[in-house]
C-alpha positions as CSV (number, residue, x, y, z in Angstrom):
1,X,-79.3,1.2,-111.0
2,X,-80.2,-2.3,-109.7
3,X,-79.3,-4.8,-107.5
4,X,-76.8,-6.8,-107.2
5,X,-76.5,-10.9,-108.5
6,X,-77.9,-13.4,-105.9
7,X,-75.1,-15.8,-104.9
8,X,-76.7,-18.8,-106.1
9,X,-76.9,-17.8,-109.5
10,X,-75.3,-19.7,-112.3
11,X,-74.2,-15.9,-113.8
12,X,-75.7,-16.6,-117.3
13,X,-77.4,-14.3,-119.1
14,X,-80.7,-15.3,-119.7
15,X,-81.1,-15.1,-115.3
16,X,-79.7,-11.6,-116.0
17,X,-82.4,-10.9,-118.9
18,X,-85.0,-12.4,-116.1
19,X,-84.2,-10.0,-113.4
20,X,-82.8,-7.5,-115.4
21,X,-84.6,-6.9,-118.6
22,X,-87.7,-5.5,-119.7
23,X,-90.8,-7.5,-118.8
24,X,-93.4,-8.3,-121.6
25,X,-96.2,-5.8,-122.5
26,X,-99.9,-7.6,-121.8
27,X,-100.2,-7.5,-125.3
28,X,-97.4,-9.9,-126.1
29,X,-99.3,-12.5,-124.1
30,X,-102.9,-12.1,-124.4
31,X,-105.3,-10.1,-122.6
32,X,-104.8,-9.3,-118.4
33,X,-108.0,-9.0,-116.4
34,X,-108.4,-7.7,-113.0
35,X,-108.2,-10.8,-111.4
36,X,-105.5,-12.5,-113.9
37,X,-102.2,-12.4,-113.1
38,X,-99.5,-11.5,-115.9
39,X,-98.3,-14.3,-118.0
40,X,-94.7,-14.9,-117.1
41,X,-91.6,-15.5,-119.6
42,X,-91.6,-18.8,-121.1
43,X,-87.5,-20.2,-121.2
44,X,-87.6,-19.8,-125.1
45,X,-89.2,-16.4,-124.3
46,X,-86.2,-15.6,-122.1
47,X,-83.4,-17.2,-124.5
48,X,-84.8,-14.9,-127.2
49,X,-84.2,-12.3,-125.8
50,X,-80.4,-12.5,-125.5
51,X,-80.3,-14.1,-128.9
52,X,-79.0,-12.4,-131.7
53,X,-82.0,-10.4,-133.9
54,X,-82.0,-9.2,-137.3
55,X,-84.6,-6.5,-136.7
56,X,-84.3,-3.5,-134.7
57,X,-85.8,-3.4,-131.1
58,X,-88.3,-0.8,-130.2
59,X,-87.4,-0.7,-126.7
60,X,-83.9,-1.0,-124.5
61,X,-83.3,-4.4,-123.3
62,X,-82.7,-3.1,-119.3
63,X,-85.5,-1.4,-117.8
64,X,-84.0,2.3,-118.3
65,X,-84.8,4.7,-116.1
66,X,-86.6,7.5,-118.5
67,X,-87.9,7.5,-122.3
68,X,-84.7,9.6,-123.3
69,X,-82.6,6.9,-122.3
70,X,-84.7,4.3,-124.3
71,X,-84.8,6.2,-127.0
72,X,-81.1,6.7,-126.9
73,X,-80.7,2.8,-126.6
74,X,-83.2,1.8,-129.7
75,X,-80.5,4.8,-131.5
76,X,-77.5,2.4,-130.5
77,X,-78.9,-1.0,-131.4
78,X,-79.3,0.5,-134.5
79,X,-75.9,1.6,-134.7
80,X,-74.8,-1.8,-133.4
81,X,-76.4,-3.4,-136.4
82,X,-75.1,-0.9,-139.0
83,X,-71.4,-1.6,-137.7
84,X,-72.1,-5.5,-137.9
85,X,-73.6,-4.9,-141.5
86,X,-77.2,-6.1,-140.5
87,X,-78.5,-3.0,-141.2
88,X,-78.0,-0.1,-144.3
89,X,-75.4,2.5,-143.3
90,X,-77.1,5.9,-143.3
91,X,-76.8,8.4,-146.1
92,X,-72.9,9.3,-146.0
93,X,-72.5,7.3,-142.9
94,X,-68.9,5.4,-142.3
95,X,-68.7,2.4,-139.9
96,X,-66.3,5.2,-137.9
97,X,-69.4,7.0,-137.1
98,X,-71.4,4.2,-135.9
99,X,-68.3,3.4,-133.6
100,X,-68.2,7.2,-132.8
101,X,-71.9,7.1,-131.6
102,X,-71.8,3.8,-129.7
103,X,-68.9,5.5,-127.5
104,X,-70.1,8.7,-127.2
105,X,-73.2,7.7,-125.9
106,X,-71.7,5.6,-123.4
107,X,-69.9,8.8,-122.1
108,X,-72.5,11.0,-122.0
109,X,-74.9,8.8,-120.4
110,X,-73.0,6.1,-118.3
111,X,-76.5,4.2,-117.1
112,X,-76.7,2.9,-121.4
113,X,-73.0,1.4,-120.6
114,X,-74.7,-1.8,-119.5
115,X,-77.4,-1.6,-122.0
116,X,-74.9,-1.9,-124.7
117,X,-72.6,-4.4,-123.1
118,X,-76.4,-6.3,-123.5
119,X,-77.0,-5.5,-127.0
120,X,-73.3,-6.6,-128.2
121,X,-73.7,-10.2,-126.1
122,X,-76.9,-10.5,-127.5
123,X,-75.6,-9.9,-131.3
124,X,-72.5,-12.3,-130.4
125,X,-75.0,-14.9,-129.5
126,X,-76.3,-17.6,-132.2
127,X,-75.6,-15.3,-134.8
128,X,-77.2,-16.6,-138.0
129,X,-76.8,-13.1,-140.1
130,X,-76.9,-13.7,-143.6
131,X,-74.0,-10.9,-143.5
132,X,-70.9,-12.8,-143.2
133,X,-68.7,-10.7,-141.7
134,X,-71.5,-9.9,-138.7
135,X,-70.4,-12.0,-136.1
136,X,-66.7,-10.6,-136.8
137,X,-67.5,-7.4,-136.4
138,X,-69.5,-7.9,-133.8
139,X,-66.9,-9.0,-132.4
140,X,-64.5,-6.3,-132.6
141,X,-67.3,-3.3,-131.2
142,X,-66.9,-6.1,-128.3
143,X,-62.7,-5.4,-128.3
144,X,-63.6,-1.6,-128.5
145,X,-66.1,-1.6,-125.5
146,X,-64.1,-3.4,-123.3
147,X,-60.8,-0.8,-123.5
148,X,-63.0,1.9,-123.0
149,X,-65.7,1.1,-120.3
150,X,-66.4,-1.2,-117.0
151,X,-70.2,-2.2,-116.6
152,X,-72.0,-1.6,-113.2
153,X,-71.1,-4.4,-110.4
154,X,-74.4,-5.9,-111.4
155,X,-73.6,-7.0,-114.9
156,X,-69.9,-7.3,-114.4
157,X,-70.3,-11.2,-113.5
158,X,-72.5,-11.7,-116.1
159,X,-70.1,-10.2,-118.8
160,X,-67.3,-12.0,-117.9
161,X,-69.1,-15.5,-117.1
162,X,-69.8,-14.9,-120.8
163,X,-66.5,-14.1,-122.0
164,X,-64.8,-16.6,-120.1
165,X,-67.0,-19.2,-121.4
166,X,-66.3,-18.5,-125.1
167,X,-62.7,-17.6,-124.6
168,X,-61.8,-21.1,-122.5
169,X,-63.3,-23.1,-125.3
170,X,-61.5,-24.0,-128.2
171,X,-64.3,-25.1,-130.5
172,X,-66.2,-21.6,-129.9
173,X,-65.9,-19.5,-132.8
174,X,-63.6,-16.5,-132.1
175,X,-62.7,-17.8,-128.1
176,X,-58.9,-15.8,-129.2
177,X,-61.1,-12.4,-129.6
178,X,-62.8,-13.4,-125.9
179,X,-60.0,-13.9,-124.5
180,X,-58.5,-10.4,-126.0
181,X,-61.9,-8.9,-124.6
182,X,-61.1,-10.1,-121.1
183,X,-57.8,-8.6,-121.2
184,X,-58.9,-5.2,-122.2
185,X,-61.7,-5.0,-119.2
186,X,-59.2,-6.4,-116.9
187,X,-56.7,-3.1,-118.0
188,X,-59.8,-1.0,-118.2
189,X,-60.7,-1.8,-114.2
190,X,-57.3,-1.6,-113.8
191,X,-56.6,1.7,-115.4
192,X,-60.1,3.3,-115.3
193,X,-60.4,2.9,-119.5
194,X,-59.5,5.0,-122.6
195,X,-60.4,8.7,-122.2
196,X,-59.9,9.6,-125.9
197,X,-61.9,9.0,-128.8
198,X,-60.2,6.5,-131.0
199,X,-59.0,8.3,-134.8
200,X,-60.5,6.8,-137.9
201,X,-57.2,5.1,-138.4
202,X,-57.5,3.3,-135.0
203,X,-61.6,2.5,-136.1
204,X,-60.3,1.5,-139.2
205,X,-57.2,-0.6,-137.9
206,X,-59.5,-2.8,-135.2
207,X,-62.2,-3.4,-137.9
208,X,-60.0,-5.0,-139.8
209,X,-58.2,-7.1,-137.2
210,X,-55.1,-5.2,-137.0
211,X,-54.8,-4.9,-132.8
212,X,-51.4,-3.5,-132.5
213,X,-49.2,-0.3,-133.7
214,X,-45.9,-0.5,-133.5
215,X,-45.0,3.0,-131.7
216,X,-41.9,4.6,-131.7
217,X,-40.5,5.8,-128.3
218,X,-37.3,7.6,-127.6
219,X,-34.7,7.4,-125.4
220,X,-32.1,10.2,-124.6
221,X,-29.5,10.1,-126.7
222,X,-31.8,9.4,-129.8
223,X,-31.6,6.0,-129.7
224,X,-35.4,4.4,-130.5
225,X,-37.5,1.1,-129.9
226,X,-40.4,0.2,-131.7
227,X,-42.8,-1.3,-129.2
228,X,-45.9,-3.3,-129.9
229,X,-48.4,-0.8,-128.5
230,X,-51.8,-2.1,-127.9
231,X,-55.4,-0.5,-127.5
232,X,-54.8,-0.9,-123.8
233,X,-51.3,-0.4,-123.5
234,X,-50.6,1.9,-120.9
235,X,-47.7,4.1,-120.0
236,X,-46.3,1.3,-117.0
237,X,-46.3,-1.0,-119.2
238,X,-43.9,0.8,-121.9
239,X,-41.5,2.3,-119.1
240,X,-41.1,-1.4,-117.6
241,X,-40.2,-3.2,-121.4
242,X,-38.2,-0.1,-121.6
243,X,-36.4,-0.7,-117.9
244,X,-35.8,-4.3,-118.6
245,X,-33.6,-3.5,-121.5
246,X,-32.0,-1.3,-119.1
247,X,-31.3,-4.2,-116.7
248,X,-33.8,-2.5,-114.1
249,X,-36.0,-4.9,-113.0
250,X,-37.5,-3.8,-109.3
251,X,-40.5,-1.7,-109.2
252,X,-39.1,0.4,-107.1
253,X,-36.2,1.3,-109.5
254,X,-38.7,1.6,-112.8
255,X,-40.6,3.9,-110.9
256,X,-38.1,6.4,-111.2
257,X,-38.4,6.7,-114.9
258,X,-41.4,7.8,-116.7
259,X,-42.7,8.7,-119.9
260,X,-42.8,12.2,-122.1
261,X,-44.3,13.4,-125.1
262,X,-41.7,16.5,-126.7
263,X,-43.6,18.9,-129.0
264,X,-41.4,19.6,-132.0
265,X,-43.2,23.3,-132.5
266,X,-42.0,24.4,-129.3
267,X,-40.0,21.5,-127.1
268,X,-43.0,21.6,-124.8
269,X,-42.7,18.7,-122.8
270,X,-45.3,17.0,-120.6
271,X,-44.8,13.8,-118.1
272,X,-47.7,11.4,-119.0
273,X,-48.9,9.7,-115.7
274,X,-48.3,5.8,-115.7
275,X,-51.7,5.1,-116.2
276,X,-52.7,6.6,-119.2
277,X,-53.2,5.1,-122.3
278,X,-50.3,5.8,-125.3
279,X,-53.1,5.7,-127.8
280,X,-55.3,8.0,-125.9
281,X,-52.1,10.5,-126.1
282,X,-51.3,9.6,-129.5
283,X,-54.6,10.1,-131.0
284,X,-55.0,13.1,-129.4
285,X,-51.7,14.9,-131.0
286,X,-52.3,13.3,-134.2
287,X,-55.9,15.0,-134.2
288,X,-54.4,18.4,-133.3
289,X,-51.9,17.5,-135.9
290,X,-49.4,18.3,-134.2
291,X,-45.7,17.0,-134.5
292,X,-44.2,15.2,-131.2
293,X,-41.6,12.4,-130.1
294,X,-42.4,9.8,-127.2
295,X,-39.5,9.9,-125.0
296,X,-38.5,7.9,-121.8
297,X,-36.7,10.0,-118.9
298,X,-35.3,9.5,-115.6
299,X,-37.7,11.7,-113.1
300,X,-36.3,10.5,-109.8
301,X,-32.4,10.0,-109.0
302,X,-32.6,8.3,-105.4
303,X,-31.2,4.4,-106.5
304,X,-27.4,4.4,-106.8
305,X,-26.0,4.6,-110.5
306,X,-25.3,0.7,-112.0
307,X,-22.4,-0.1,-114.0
308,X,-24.0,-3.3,-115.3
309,X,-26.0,-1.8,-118.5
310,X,-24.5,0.0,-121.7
311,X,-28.0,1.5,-122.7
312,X,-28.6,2.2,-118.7
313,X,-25.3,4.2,-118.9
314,X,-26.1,5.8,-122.1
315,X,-29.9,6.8,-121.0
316,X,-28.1,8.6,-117.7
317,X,-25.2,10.1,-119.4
318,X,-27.5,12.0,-122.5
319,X,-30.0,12.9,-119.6
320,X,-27.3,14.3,-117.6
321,X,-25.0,16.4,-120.3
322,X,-27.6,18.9,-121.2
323,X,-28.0,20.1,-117.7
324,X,-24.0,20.1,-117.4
325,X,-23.7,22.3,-120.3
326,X,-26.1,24.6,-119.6
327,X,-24.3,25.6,-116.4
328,X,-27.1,23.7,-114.0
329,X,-24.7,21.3,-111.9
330,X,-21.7,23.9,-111.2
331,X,-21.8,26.2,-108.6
332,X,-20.0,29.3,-108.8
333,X,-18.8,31.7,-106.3
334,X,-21.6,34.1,-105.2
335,X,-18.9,37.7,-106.2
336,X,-18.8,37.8,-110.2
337,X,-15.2,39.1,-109.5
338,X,-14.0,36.4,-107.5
339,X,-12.3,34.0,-110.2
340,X,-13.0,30.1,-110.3
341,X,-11.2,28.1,-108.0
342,X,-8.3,25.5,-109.1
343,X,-10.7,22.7,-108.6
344,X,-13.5,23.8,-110.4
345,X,-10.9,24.2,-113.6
346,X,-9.7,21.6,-112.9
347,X,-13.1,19.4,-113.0
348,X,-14.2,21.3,-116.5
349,X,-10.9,20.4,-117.6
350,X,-11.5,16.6,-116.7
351,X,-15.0,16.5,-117.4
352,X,-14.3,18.3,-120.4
353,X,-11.8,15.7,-121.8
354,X,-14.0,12.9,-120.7
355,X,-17.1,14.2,-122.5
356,X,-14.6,14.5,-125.5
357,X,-13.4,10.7,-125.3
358,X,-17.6,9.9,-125.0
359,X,-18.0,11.0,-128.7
360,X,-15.1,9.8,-130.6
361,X,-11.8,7.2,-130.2
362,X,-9.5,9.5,-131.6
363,X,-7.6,12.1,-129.9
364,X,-6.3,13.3,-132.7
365,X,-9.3,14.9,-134.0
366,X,-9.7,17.0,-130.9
367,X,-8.6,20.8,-131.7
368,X,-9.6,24.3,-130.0
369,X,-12.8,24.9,-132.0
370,X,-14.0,22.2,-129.6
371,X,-13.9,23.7,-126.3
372,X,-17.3,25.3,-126.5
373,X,-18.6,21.8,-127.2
374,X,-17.2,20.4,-123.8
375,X,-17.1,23.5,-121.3
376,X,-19.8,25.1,-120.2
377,X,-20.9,28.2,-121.2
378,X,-20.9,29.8,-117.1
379,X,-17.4,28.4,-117.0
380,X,-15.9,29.7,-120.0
381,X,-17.3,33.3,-119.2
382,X,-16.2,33.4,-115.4
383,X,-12.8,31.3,-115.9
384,X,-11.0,34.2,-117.9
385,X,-8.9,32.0,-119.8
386,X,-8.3,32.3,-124.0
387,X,-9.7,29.0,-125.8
388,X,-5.5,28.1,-126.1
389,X,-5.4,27.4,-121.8
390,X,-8.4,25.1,-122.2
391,X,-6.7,23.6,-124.8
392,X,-3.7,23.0,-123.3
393,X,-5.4,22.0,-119.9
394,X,-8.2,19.6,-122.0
395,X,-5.3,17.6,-124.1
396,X,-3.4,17.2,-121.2
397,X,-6.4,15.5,-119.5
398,X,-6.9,13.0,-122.5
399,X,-3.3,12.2,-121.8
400,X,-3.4,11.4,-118.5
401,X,-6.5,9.0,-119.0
402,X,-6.2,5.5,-119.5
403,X,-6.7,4.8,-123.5
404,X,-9.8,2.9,-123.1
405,X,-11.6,5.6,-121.9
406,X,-14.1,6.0,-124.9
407,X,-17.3,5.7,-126.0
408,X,-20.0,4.3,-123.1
409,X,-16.5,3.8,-120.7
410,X,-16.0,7.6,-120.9
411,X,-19.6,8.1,-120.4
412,X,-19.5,5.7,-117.2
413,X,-16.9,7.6,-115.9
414,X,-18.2,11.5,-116.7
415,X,-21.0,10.2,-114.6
416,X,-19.2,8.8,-112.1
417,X,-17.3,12.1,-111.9
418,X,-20.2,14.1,-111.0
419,X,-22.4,11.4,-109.2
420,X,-21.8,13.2,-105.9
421,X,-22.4,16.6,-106.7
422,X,-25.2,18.5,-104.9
423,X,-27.6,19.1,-107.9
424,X,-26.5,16.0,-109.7
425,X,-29.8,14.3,-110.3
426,X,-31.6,17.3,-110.3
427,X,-35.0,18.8,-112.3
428,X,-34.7,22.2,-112.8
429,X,-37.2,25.0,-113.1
430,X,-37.0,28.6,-113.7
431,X,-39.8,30.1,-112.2
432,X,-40.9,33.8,-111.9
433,X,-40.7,34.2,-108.2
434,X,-40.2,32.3,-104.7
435,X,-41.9,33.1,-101.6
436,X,-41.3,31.8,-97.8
437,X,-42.0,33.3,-94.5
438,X,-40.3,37.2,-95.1
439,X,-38.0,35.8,-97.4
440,X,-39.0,36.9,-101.8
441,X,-36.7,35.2,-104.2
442,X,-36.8,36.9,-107.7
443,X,-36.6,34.3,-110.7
444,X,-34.4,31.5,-109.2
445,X,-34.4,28.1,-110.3
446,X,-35.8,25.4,-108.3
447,X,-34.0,22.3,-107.9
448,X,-36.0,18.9,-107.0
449,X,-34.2,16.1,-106.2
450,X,-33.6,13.0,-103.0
451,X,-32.2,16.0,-101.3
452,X,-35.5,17.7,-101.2
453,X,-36.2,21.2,-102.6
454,X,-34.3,23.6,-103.5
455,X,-34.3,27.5,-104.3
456,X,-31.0,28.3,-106.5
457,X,-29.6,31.9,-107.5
458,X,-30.0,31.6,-111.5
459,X,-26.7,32.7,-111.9
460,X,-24.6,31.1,-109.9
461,X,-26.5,28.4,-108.6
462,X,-25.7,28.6,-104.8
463,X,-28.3,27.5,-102.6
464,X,-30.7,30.3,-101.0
465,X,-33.2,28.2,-99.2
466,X,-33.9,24.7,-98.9
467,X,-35.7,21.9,-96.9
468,X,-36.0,18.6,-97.1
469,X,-38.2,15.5,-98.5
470,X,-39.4,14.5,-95.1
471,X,-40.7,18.0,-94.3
472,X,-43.1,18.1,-97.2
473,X,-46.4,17.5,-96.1
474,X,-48.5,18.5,-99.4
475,X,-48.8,20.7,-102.2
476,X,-51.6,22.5,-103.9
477,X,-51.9,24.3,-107.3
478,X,-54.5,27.6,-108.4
479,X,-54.3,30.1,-110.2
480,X,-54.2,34.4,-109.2
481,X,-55.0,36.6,-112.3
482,X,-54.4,34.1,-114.6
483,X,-50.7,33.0,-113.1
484,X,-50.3,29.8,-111.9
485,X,-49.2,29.2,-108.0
486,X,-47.9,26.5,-106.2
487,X,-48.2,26.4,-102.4
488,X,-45.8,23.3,-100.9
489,X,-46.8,22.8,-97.3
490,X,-44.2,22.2,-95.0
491,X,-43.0,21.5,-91.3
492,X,-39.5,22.6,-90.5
493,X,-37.2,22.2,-87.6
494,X,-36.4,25.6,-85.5
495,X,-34.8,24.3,-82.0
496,X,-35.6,20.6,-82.3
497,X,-39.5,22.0,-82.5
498,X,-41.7,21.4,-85.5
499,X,-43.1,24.7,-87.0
500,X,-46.5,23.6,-88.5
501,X,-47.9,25.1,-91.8
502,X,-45.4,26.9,-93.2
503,X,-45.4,27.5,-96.8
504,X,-43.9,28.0,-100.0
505,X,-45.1,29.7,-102.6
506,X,-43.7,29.4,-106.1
507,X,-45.2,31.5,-109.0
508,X,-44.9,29.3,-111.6
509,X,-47.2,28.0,-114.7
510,X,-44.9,24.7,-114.3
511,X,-46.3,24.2,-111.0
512,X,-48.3,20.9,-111.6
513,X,-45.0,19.4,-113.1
514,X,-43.4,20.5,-110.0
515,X,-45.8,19.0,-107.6
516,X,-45.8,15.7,-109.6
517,X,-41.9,15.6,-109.2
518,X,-42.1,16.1,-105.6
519,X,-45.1,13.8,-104.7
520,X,-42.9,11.2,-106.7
521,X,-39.6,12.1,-104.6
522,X,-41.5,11.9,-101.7
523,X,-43.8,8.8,-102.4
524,X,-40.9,6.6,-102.9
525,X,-38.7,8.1,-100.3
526,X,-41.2,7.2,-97.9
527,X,-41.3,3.6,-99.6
528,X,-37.6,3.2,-99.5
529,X,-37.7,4.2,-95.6
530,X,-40.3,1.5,-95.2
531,X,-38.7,-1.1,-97.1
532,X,-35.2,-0.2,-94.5
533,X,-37.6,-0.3,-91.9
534,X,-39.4,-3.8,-93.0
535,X,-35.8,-5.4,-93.6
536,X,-34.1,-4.6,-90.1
537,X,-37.2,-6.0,-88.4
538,X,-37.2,-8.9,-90.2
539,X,-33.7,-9.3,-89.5
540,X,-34.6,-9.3,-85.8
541,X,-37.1,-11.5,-86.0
């Protein structure tokens, strides 16, 4: 739009306004002739004009590139002064409206973003409303601004030479709102900005000062944390507070867990990237009024399991369980006749016991209306014994145990039990169909996990193709007749030789969940290799 600072600039903005702004019209300086040059800007002139005004101005402050753009810029001061209370609200006009108008316009036409970073210095500067509450507010459209949009590289000095200033001295009225300025457009170049309009509530909340919501957020089990959730707070920032309760303090480990939203109407569940913004997702459900629980989960299972943390072992254990129960971790002989081997009673029999001992301390309570609690449902069907066996073969388990096996000890060691299993650690996805080389797979469940990928028979869970991490190359999503497709590229071994672009296609409308579960698996595989690879040649060095 313009260029860039010069170097010896002292970044204030009345040399931005001098380079920057509009330059006076003839007739606010007395007449030109041909051989007269234009009158240039006196300092007062030029300190004027990032002074705060209590009239509107009839043209933008930046030279804009075309009228609609001024226009749109004399609209916005306008709206800048009704929030502040320097000018009348329109006729059934809120001070939510004005907010509305101020961020639309920045999102509609990015080259005013500047413009009204201008307009909201210049209000904030020697403000001697007669409003009292104009400077305050002026103020807070500041705090707003800054979660939601970075200036150009030109300005961007200039704005924070400003804000620095005000925040770094003590005796400058409202320095603490500078300083929480400075902290949103740090997260905002950080993060790229809110996306989502803020609610009336949110509008409402900042104009009166109010700068945090304390957010609910989930973690499996049902256990819940109220967390001082920002403007800017992002999703990173809740999974680590979340991860350091959990004892999990390397990056490397957090990244493994993320955060969900759950919708109550249908248990839709989506994985919120780490950088969005909770109150961009929040805001947006609470518009469509729809019902929903923040919850963290575990995505990626490639760090060992600790024994150092109760909540870490209760987070893993109520992750884990659901999966068990449903059948997903057990495989089962590919012949429906063929009955279930000793072991594999024997394990539901253990596991069964164990998950009992996780709920209560008393053994006594434990009778045969239980069993369909703690066994799962494919291994009650295919075991062919009466609910009396399992009973017998459960109680005897809980006698065998040492007696302080309850509560988060059992847990520990149900998860311990099952640690090394193949599909322990797993996300699971039934998907319509499964395509590679000459090979069709009709509605199997894909397994993801530090393994690699997985293609499972839906009923027994035996493995029918696989391949692993390092042979990924990429993945890409579309869409054929309104059914969603994911292709995952990759390069296999046949003979010690690489076969290049093979592919497999999953027909799936969870395909871009997939795709971010593998790009994660593979991301930090990749990392972990590195981090081996940086540490032995350290170690020779």
């Amino acid at each position: 739009m313009y260029g860039g600072a010069l170097n010896n600039e002292r970044l204030t903005m009345t040399e931005f306004a001098m380079r920057y702004f509009r330059q006076p019209k003839a007739s606010d300086f007395g007449s030109l002739t041909l051989n007269r040059k234009r009158k240039e800007w006196t300092w007062q002139e030029l300190t004027d004009k990032v002074k705060y005004t209590n009239k509107p101005i009839s043209h933008s402050l930046i030279r804009l590139e075309n009228n609609e753009n001024d226009k749109l810029a004399v609209d916005m001061f306008a709206s800048v002064m009704r929030y502040m209370g320097d000018l009348s609200l329109k006729r059934g006009q809120t001070m939510t409206d004005c907010v509305y108008e101020i961020l639309s316009a920045c999102h509609n036409y990015p080259a005013l973003i500047d413009e009204i970073y201008c307009q909201v210095i210049k209000q904030t500067t020697t403000n001697k409303s007669s409003k009292t509450e104009s400077l305050l507010l002026g103020w807070r459209l500041f705090t707003i601004l800054t979660a939601y949009f970075a200036s150009t590289p030109t300005l961007q000095p200039y704005l924070i030479k400003y804000l620095n200033e005000i925040a770094n001295d003590p005796r400058r009225p409202f320095n603490g709102t500078a300083s929480l300025c400075l902290l949103n457009y740090q997260q905002t170049l950080k993060f790229g900005g809110r996306k989502f309009i803020l609610t009336a509530a949110e509008v409402e909340a900042i104009t009166s000062g109010k700068n945090v919501k304390r957010q609910a957020f989930e973690l499996p089990g049902g256990q819940k944390r109220f967390i001082s959730t920002k403007t800017i707070t992002v999703a990173e920032e809740v999974i680590k507070e979340l991860c350091t309760e959990m004892n999990v303090w390397s990056d490397a480990e957090q990244h493994e867990f993320a955060l969900c939203y759950i919708l109550e109407k249908d248990s839709t569940l989506r994985v919120l990237s780490n950088d969005e913004y909770i109150l961009d997702i929040t805001s947006e459900l609470e518009t469509r009024n729809e019902k929903f629980i923040l919850i963290l989960t575990r995505t990626v299972w490639i760090h060992p399991m600790r024994e150092d943390n109760d909540l870490y072992i209760d987070v893993l254990f109520f992750q884990v369980v659901p999966n068990y129960m449903a059948g997903l971790l057990t495989i089962m002989p590919i012949n429906n006749s063929n009955q279930l081997s000793a072991k594999t009673l024997d394990d539901a029999a253990a596991l069964a016991a164990l998950l009992f001992m996780a709920s209560t301390n008393d053994p006594e309570n434990f009778n045969e209306t239980l069993v369909q609690t703690i066994v799962p449902r494919t291994v009650l069907e295919r075991a062919n014994l009466v609910a009396s066996n399992w009973f017998d073969r459960i109680k005897h388990k809980l006698a065998v145990f040492p007696k302080h096996y309850y509560g988060n000890i059992a847990r520990l060691e149900f998860l311990k039990f099952i640690e090394k299993w193949p599909l322990y650690g797993s996300s699971f996805y039934f998907v319509n169909k499964c395509k590679f080389a000459e090979k069709t797979f009709k509605n199997p469940v894909v397994a993801v996990n530090k393994d690699g990928v997985k293609i499972l028979a839906s009923t027994t869970m035996e493995t029918l193709w696989s391949c692993k991490l390092n042979d990924i190359r990429s993945s890409r999503k579309y869409s054929i007749n309104g059914s969603g497709i994911l292709d995952v590229n990759i390069v296999q071994d046949n003979n010690d030789k690489k076969i290049p672009e093979a592919k497999l296609s999953i027909d799936t409308d969870s395909g871009s969940e997939i795709a971010r579960v593998i790009g994660q698996y593979v991301y930090l595989n990749n990392q972990k290799a590195q981090y081996i690879v940086n540490s032995r040649n350290s170690k020779q060095a």
